[in-house]
C-alpha positions as CSV (number, residue, x, y, z in Angstrom):
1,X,-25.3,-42.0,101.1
2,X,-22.7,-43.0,98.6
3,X,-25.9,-43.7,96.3
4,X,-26.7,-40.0,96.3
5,X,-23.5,-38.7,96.2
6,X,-22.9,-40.5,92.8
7,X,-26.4,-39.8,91.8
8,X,-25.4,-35.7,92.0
9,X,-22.4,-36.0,90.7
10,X,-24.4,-37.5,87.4
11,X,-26.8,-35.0,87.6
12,X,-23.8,-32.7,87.0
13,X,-22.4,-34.1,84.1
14,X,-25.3,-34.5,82.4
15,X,-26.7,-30.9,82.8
16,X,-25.8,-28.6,79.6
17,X,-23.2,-26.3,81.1
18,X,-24.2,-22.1,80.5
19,X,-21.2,-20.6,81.2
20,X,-19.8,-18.1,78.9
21,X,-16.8,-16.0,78.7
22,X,-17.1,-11.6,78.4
23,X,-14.7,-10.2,76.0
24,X,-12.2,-8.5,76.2
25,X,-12.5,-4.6,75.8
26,X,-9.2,-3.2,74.9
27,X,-8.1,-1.1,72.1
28,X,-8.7,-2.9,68.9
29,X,-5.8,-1.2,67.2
30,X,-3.2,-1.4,69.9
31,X,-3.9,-5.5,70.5
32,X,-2.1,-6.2,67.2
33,X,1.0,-4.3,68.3
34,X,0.8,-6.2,71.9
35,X,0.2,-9.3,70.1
36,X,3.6,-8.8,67.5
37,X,6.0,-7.0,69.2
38,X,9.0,-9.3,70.0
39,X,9.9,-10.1,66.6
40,X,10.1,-6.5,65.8
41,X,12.0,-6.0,68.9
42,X,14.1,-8.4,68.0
43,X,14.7,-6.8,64.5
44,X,15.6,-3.3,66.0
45,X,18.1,-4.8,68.4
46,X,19.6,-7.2,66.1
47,X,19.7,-4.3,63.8
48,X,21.4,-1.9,66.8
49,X,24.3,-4.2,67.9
50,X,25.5,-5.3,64.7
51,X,25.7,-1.4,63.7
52,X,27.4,-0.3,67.0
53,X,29.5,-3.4,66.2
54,X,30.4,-2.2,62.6
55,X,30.4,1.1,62.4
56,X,31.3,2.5,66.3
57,X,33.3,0.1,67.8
58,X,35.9,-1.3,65.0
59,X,38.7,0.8,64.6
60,X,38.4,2.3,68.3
61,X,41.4,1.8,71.2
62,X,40.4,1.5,74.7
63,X,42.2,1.9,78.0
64,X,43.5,-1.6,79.2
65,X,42.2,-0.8,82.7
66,X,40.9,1.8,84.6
67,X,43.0,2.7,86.9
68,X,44.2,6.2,84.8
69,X,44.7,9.6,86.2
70,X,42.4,12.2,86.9
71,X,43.4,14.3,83.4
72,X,44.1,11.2,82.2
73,X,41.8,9.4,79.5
74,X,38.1,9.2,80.0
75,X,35.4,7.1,78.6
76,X,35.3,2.7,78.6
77,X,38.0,0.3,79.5
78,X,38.6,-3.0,77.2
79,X,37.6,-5.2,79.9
80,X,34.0,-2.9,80.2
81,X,33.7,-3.3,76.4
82,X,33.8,-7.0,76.6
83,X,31.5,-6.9,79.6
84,X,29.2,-4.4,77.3
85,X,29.5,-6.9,74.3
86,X,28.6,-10.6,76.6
87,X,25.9,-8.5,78.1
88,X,24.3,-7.5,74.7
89,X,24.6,-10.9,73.2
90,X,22.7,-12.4,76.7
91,X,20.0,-9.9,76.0
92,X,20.2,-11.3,72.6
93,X,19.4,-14.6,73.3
94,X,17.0,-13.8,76.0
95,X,14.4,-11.9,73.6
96,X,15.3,-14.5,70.6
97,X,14.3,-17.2,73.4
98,X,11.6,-16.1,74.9
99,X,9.9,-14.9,71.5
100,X,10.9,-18.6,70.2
101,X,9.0,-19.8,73.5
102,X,5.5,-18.1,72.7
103,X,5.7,-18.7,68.9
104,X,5.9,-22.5,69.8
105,X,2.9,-22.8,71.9
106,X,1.1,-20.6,69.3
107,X,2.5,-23.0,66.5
108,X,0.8,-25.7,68.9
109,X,-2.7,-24.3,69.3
110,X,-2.6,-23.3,65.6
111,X,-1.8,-27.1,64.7
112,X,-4.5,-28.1,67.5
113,X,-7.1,-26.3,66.0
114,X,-6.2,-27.4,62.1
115,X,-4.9,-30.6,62.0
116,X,-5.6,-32.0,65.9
117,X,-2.5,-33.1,67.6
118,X,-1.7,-36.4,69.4
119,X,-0.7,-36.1,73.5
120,X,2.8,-37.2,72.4
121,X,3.1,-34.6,69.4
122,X,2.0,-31.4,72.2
123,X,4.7,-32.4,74.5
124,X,7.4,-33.0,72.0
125,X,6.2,-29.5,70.1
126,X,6.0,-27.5,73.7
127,X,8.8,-29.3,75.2
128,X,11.2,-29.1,72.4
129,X,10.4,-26.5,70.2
130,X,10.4,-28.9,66.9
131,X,7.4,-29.5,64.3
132,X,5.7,-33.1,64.5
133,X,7.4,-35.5,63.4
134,X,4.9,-36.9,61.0
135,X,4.5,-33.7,59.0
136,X,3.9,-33.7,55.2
137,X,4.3,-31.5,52.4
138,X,0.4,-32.2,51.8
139,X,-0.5,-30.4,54.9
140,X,0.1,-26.9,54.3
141,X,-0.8,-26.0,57.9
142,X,1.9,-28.4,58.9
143,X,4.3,-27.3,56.5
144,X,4.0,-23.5,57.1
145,X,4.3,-24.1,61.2
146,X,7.4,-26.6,60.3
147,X,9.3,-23.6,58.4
148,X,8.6,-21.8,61.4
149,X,10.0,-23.3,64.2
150,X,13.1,-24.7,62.2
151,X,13.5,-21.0,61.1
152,X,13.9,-20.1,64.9
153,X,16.5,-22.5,65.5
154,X,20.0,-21.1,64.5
155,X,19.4,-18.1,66.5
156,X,20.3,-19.8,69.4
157,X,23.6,-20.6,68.1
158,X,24.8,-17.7,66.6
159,X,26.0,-16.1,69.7
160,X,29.8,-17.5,69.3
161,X,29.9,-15.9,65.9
162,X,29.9,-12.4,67.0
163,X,31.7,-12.7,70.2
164,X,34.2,-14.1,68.0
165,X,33.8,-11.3,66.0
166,X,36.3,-8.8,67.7
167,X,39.8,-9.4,68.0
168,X,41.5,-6.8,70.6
169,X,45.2,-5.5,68.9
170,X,48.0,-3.7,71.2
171,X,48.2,-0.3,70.5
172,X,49.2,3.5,71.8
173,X,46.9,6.1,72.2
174,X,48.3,9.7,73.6
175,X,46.4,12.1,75.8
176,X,46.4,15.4,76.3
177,X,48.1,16.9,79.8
178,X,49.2,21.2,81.0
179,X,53.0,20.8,81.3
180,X,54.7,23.0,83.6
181,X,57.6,25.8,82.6
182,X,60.6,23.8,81.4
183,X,63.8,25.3,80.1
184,X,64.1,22.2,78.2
185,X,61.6,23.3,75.3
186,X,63.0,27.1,75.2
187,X,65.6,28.6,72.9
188,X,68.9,30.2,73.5
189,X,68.7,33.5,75.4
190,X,70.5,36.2,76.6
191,X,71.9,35.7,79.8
192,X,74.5,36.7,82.1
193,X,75.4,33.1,82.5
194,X,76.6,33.8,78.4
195,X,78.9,36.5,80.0
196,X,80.2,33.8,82.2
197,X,80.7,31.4,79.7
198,X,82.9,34.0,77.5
199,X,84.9,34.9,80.3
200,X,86.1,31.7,82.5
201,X,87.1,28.5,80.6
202,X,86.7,26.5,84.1
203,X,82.8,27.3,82.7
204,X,83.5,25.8,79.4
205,X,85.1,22.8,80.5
206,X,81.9,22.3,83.0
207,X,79.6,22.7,80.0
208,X,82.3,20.0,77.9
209,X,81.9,17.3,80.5
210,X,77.5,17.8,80.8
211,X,77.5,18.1,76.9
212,X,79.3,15.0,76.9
213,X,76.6,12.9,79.5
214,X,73.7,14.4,77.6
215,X,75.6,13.2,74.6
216,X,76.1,9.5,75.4
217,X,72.1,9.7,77.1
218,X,71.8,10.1,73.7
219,X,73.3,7.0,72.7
220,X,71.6,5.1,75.2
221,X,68.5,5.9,73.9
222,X,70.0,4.9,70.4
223,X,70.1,1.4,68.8
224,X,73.0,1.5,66.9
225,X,73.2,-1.2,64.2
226,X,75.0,-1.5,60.7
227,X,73.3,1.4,59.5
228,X,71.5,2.7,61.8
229,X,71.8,6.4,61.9
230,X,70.3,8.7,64.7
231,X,67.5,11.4,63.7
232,X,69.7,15.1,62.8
233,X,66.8,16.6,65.5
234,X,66.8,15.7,68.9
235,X,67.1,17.5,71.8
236,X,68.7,15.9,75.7
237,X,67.6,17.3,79.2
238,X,67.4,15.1,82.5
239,X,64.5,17.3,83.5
240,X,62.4,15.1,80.6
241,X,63.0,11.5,82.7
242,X,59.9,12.4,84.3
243,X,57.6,11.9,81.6
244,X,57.3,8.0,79.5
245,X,58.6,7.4,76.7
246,X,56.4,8.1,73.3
247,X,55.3,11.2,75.5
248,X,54.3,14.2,72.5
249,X,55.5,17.8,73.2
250,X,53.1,20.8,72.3
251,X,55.9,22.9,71.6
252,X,59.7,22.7,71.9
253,X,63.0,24.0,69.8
254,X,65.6,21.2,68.9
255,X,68.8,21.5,67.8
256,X,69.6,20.4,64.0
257,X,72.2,18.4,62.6
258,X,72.5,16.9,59.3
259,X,75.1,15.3,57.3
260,X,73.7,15.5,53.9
261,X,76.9,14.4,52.1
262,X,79.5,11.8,53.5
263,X,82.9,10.8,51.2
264,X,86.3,9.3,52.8
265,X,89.0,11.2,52.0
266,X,91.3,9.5,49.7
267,X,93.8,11.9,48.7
268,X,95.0,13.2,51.8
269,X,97.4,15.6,50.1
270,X,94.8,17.5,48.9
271,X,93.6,18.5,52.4
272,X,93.2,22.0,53.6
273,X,96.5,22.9,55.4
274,X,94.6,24.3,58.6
275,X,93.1,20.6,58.6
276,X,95.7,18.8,58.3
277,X,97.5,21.2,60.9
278,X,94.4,20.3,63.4
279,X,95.6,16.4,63.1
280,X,99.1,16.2,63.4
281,X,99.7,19.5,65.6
282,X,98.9,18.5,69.1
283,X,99.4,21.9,70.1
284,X,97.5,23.7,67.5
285,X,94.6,24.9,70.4
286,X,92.4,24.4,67.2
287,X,90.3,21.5,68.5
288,X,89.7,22.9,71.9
289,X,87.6,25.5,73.6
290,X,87.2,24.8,77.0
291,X,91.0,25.5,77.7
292,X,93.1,29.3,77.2
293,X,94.1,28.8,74.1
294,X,97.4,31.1,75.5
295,X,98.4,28.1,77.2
296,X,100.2,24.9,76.2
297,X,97.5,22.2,75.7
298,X,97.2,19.0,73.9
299,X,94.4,17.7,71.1
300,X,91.5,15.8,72.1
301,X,93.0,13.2,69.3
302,X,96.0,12.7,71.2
303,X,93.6,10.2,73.1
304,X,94.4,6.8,72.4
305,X,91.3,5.6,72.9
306,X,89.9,3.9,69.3
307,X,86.9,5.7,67.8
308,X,88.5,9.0,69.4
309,X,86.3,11.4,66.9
310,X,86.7,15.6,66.3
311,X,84.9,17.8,63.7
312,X,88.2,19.7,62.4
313,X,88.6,23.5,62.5
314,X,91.6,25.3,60.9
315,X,91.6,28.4,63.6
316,X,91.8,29.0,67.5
317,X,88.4,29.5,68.9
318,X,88.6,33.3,70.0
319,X,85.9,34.4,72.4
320,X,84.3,37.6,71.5
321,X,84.4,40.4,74.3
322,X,82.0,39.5,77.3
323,X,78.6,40.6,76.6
324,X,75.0,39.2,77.2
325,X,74.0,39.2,74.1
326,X,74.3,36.2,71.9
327,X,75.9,36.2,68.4
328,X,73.8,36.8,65.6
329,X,71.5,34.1,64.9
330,X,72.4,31.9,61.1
331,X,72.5,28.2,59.8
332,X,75.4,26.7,58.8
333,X,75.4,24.8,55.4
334,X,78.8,24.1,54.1
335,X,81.9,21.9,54.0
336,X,83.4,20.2,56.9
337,X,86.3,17.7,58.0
338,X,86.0,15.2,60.6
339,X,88.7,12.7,62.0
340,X,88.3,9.4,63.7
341,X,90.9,7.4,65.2
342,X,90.9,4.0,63.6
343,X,93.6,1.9,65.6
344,X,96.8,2.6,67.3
345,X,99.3,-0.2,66.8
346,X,102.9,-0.4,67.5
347,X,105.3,0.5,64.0
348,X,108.2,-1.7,64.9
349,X,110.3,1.4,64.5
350,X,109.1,2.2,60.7
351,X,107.4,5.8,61.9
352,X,106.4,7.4,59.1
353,X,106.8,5.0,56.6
354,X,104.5,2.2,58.5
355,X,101.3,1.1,56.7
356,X,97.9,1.8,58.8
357,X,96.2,-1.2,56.8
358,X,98.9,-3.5,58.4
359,X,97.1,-3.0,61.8
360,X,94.3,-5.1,63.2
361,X,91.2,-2.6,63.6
362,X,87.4,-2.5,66.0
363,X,86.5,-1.2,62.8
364,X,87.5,-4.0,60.5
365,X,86.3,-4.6,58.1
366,X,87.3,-1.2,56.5
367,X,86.7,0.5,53.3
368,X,88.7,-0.2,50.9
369,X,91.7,1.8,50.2
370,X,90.7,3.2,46.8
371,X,88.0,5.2,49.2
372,X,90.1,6.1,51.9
373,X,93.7,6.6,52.7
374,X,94.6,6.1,56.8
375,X,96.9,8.9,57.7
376,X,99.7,7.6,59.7
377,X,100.6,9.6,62.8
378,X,103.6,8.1,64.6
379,X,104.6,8.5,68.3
380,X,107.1,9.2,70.2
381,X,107.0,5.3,71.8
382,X,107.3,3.9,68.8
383,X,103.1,3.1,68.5
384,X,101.4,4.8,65.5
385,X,97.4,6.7,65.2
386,X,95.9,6.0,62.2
387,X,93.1,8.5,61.5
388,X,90.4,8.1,58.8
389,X,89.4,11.7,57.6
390,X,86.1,12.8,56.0
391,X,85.0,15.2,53.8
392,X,81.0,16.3,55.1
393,X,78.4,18.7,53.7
394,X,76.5,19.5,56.7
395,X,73.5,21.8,57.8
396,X,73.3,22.7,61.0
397,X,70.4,25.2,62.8
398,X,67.2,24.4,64.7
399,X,64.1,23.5,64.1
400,X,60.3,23.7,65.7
401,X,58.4,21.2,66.7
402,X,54.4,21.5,67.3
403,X,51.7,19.2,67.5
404,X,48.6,19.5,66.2
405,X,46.4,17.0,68.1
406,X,42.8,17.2,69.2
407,X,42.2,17.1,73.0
408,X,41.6,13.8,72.7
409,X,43.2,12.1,70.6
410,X,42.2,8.8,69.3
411,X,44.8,6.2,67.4
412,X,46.2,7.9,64.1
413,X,44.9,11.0,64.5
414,X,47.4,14.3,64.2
415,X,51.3,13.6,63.2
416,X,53.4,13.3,65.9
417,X,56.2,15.2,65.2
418,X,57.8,15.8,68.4
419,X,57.9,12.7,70.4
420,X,60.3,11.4,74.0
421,X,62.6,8.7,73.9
422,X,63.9,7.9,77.9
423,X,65.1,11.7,78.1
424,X,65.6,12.8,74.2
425,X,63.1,14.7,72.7
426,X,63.2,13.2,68.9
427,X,61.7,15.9,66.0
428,X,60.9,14.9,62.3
429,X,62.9,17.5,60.9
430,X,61.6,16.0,57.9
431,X,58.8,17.8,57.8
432,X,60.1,21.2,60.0
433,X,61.6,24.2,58.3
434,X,65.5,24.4,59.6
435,X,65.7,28.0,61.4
436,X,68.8,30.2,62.2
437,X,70.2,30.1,65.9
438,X,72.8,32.2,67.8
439,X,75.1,28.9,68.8
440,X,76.1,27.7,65.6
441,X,79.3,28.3,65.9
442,X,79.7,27.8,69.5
443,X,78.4,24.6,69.5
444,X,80.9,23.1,66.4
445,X,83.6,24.6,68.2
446,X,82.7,22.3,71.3
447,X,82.5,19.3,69.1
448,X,85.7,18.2,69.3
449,X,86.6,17.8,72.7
450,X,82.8,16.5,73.3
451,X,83.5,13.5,71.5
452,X,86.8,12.9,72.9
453,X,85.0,12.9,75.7
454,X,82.4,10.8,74.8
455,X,84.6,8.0,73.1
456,X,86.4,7.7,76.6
457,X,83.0,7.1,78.2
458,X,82.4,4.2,76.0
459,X,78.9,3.3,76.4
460,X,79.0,0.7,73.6
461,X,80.5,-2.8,73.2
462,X,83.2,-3.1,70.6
463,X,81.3,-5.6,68.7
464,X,78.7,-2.6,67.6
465,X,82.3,-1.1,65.7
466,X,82.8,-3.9,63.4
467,X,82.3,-2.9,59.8
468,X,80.6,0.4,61.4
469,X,82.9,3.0,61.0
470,X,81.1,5.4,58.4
471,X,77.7,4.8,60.7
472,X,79.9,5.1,64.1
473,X,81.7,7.9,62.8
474,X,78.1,10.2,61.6
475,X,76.8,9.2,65.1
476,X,79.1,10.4,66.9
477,X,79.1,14.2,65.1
478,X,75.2,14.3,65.4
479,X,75.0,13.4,69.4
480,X,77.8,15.5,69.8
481,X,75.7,18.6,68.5
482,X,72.9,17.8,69.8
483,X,74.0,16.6,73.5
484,X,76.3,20.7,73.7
485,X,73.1,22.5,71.9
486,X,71.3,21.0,74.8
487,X,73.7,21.7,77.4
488,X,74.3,25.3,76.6
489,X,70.8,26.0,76.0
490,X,69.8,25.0,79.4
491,X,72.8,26.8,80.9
492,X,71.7,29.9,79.2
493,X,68.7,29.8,80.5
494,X,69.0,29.3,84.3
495,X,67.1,31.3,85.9
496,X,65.3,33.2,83.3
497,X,61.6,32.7,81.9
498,X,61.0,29.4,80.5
499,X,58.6,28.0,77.7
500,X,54.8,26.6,79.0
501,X,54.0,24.1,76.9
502,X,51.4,20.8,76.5
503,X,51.9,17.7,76.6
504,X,50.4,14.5,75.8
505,X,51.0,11.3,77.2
506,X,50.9,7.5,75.4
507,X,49.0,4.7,77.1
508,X,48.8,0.9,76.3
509,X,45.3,0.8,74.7
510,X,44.1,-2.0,72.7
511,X,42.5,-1.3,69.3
512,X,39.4,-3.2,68.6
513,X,38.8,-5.0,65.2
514,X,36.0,-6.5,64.0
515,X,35.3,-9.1,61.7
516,X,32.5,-7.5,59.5
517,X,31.5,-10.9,58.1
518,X,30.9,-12.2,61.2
519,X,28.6,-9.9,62.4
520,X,26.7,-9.5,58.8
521,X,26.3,-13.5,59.0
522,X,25.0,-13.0,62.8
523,X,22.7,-10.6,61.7
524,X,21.4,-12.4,58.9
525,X,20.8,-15.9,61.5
526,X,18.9,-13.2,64.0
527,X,16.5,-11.9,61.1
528,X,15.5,-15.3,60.8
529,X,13.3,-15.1,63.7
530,X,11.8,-11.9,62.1
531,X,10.9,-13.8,59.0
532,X,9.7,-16.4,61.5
533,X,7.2,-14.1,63.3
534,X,6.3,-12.3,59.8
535,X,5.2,-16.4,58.7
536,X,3.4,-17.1,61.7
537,X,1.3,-13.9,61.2
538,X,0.1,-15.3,58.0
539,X,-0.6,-18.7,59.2
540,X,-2.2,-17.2,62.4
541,X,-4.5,-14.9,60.4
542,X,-6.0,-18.1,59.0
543,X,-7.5,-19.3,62.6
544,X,-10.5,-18.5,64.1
545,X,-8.6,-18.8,67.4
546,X,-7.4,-15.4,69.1
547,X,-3.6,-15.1,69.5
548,X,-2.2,-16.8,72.2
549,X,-0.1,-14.2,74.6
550,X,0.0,-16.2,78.1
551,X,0.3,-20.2,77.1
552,X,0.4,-21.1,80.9
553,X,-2.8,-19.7,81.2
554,X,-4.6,-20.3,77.6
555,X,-3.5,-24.2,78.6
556,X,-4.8,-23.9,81.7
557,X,-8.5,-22.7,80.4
558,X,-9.0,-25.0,77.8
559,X,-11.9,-26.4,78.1
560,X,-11.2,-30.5,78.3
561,X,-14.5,-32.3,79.7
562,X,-14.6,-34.1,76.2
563,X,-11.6,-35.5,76.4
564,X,-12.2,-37.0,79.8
565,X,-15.3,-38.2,79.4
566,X,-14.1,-40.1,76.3
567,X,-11.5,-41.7,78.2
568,X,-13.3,-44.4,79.2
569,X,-10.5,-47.2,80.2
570,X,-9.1,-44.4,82.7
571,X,-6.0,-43.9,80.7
572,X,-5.3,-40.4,81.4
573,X,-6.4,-40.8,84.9
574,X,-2.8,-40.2,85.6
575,X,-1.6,-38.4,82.7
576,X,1.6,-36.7,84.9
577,X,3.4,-37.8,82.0
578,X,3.4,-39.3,79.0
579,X,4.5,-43.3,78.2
580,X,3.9,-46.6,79.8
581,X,2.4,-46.5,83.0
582,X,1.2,-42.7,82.6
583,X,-1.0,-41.5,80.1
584,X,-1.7,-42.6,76.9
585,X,0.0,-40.0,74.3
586,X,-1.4,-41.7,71.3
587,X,-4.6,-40.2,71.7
588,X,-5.5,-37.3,68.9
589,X,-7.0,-34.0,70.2
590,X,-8.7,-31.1,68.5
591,X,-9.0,-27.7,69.7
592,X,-12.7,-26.4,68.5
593,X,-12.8,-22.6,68.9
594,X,-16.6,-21.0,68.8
595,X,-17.2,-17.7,68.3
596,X,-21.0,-16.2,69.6
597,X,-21.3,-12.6,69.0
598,X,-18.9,-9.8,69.6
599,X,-19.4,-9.6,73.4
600,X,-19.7,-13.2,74.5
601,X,-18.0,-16.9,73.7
602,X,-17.0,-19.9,75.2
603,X,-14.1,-21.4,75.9
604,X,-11.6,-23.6,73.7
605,X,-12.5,-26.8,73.9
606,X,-10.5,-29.7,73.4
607,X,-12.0,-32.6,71.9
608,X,-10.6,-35.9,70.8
609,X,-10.3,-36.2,67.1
């Protein structure tokens, strides 16, 4: 039994085998493109990201999360765009991989076919995606299949380059809301509540003491250092702490004030005698407004408190007969006085002829005395005011302030020119024509007992004083203004029709910026599999061997009866792996390919060399 069983088994192996394999009939042209594809895939995508990378994403902010509101901003979050950017580098490395994959087992079947191959030269080729290591200049197969696979090498490495490539910097971006009706962007309007104020001065001094919180809100939101002076247009209203700060207004009027020219009085003798009358009078009634001025009343600079501050008039403030109608609208440019209170000291008796640079000021250091003379005031306790006087060419009015912005803004675009700071709305008069308004006069004739009021509130450490008088002094003229415009603008207009405007809003975004060498230089390492491919096309044109698209299978078909039958000591008998005890990788194969007709042709057949 065992006799005959061998017996067949020789009568098998020793009968010519007739099997042959049909072409293939698919679409001659089309084969080439199914064949080559991946490196041109490879080309397009490399080609897309770094583009998008370039020329879309640098420069571009995005939300820092996505939690914004419904009107809010739309479109990609940072961390999505980080996602997006990982993701697109994976795919990356997946097509570079597996078009690196194929384009080694076709290096191997091309070498197989030309040159043979030892066992131990397949695996290390298919396994590790390296040439032979025996390969030689002389062997132009060798050499062209060499360039190849080390050409597909840095691709796997280049990743890091680009995902380094995009460094993410803090930024604002604003976007665009409707804003309700606000009195706080109208202008001044007839009103009965302007009858009111004419007629009761228990209204006036109401609108003194809210001028005078909107006023120091004001220099809350102000950093005031050596010379730090606030902008001349800004505009206060509590019904703005709604809204964040760097929030754009569509639309809004703002009070005006600038001091265009500052100089310390030095020669105080040569002062207006209506100005100088406002200083040393107590009783003048020319500093006040909120009080009758048919009754006894004292100065806001009889306060003793230091940096006490009044923009100086040389007439009682005479209210017009009641009316609804608001004085005739104008802008002030001209000359004014103001006077601040620099310390108050006791004169050991000397009154009038005491020295105001003999006492210790907040203000210290002061300017010297060639540039401004203290007037001495002395008191009936035997303390003397000393008071610095300046002489100021101010404009005073209101300005406009519109934006311009897309509906969606990205970062840079438009000029902000209107812009909230924790309840002030800051304009760039800058660039706004200054316009006429009805409460010119109103409003400097509230001044003085505004800051008076304000100095008493003292929302500032002394040490912000020292050496600041000049800066303290312009500060406190421009908030004033600005804090009553704002008060009696909003009184005005209880009640009546107010202003619909737009608004837009500033989020945290982060700006992306990329590193256009990096993403050139990963381009440049990607197109190397494209050259690759484009060599391998060459070199594979120059087999007789069809291209090899599924290397599991094409492996798997070969045709190797002539190797085993040469083995003849049993040495591959166990060929699960390569090395001592397994199979012999020393052994030199050779793939012969025959090609019979157009229809019909055997398979590869591996033979030992």
């Amino acid at each position: 039994m065992v006799r005959r069983r061998e017996d067949e088994e020789e009568l098998i192996n020793n009968t010519p085998r007739r099997h042959r394999c049909r072409k293939g009939a698919g679409n001659p042209w089309l084969q080439p493109i199914y064949n080559w594809y991946l490196p041109f895939v490879s080309l397009a995508y490399t080609l897309f990201v770094t583009f998008v990378m370039i020329f879309w994403l640098d420069g571009r902010s995005f939300a820092v999360s996505g939690t914004d509101s419904a009107d809010g901003p739309k479109g990609f979050t940072q961390p999505e765009i980080s996602t997006l950017i990982s993701g697109c580098l994976v795919l990356s490395r997946t097509i570079g991989t597996t078009w690196q994959a194929l384009m080694t087992w076709r290096c191997v079947f091309i070498l197989l076919e030309k040159t043979g191959l030892s066992l131990q030269e397949t695996s290390m080729m298919a396994s590790w995606r390296l040439p032979p290591a025996y390969w030689s200049f002389r062997s132009r197969h060798k050499f062209a299949i060499a360039v190849v696979l080390l050409l597909a090498w840095p691709a796997q490495f280049v990743n890091p380059l680009a995902s380094g490539s995009v460094s993410w910097i803090p930024s604002k971006s604003i976007y665009k809301h409707n804003l309700g009706n606000h009195t706080s962007f109208a202008t001044p309007i007839a009103s009965y509540q302007y009858e009111w104020f004419l007629r009761f001065s228990n209204v006036r001094q109401n609108l003194v003491k809210k001028s005078a919180g909107l006023a120091s809100l004001s220099t809350l939101s102000h950093s005031l250092n050596q010379s730090s002076i606030v902008s001349p247009a800004r505009r206060m209203s509590l019904e703005l702490s709604q809204y964040v700060n760097g929030t754009a207004i569509s639309n809004a009027t703002v009070p005006f004030f600038q001091i265009e020219d500052f100089e310390w009085v030095s020669d105080l003798d040569g002062l207006p005698q209506g100005i100088m009358k406002a200083i040393k009078d107590r009783t003048s009634g020319f500093l006040s407004i909120s009080k009758d001025p048919r009754t006894e009343y004292e100065s806001p600079l009889a306060q003793t408190v230091i940096g006490t501050s009044a923009l100086l008039k040389d007439s009682v403030w005479e209210p017009p007969e009641p009316s609804t109608t608001l004085p005739h609208p104008r802008k002030f440019r001209g000359i004014k006085y103001a006077a601040i209170i620099t310390s108050r000291t006791p004169n050991d008796g000397r009154d009038l002829n005491f020295n105001c640079r003999e006492a210790k000021s907040e203000f210290d250091p002061l300017p010297p005395p060639h540039t401004m003379r203290l007037l001495n005031h002395p008191e009936w306790n035997n303390h003397s005011t000393c008071y610095a006087v300046a002489k100021l060419h101010v404009t005073a009015g209101v300005v406009q302030c519109s934006q311009k912005f897309q509906s969606r803004p990205s970062l840079g675009s438009g000029y902000s020119t209107c812009l909230l700071d924790s309840s002030v709305l800051t304009a760039d008069g800058s660039h706004l024509e200054i316009q006429d308004d009805p409460l010119v006069d109103e409003v400097m004739a509230f001044m003085p007992e505004v800051q008076a009021m304000g100095a008493a509130l003292a929302l500032y450490s002394n040490a912000r004083l020292q050496g600041n008088l000049e800066a303290y002094l312009r500060n406190s003229l421009i908030q004033a203004y600005q804090g009553t415009w704002s008060a009696l603008v909003e009184f005005f207009g209880e009640g009546s029709d107010k202003l619909v405007s737009e608004y837009w809003t500033p989020q945290l975004v982060l700006r992306a910026e990329v590193e256009k060498w990096r993403m050139w230089g990963w381009m440049g390492v990607n197109l190397l599999l494209v050259v690759a491919g484009v060599a391998l096309i060459v070199v594979q044109n120059m087999c007789d061997g069809k291209t090899v698209n599924n290397p599991v299978v094409a492996a798997l078909m070969v045709d190797s009866w002539d190797v085993a039958k040469r083995d003849v000591r049993g040495l591959l008998c166990n060929a699960v792996d390569l090395g001592k005890g397994h199979g012999d990788g020393t052994v030199r194969v050779r793939l012969e390919v025959s090609n019979e007709g157009d229809k019909h042709y055997q398979h590869p057949k591996l033979v030992v060399d």
